[in-house]
C-alpha positions in Angstrom: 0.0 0.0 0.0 1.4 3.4 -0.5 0.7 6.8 1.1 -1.8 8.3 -1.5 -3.6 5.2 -1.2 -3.9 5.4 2.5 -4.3 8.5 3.0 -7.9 8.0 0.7 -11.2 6.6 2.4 -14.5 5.8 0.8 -18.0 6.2 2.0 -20.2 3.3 0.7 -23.8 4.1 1.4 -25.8 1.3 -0.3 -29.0 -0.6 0.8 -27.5 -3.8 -0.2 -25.7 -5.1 2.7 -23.8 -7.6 1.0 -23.2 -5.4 -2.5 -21.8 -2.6 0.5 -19.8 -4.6 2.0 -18.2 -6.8 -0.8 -17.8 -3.3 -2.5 -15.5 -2.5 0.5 -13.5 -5.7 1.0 -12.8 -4.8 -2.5 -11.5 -1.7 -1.7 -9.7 -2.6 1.5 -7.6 -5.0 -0.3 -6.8 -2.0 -2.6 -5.3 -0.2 0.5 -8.3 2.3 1.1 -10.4 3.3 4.2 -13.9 2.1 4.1 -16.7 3.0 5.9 -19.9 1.2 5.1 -23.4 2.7 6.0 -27.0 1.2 4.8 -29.1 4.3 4.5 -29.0 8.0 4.9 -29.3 7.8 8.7 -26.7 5.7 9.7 -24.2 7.7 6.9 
C-alpha cells in the first residue's frame, strides 16, 4: 500500500448489505479506508 492510497477513504452508502460490503473488502484490499453505511441515517 502506499501513502496516496492510505491516505484515501470511501463512504459506501448502499442498501444492499452484501453489495456494500463486498464493494469494500474490495477496496480494503486495494489499500483504502472504508466506511460502510445502509441508508442515509446511519451515513
Amino acid at each position: 500500500m502506499n501513502q496516496v492510497t492510505a491516505d484515501r477513504g470511501w463512504l459506501i452508502i448502499d442498501d444492499d448489505e452484501v453489495f456494500a460490503q463486498t464493494l469494500a473488502n474490495a477496496l480494503t484490499r486495494r489499500g483504502y479506508r472504508t466506511d460502510v453505511a445502509h441508508n442515509a441515517r446511519d451515513a
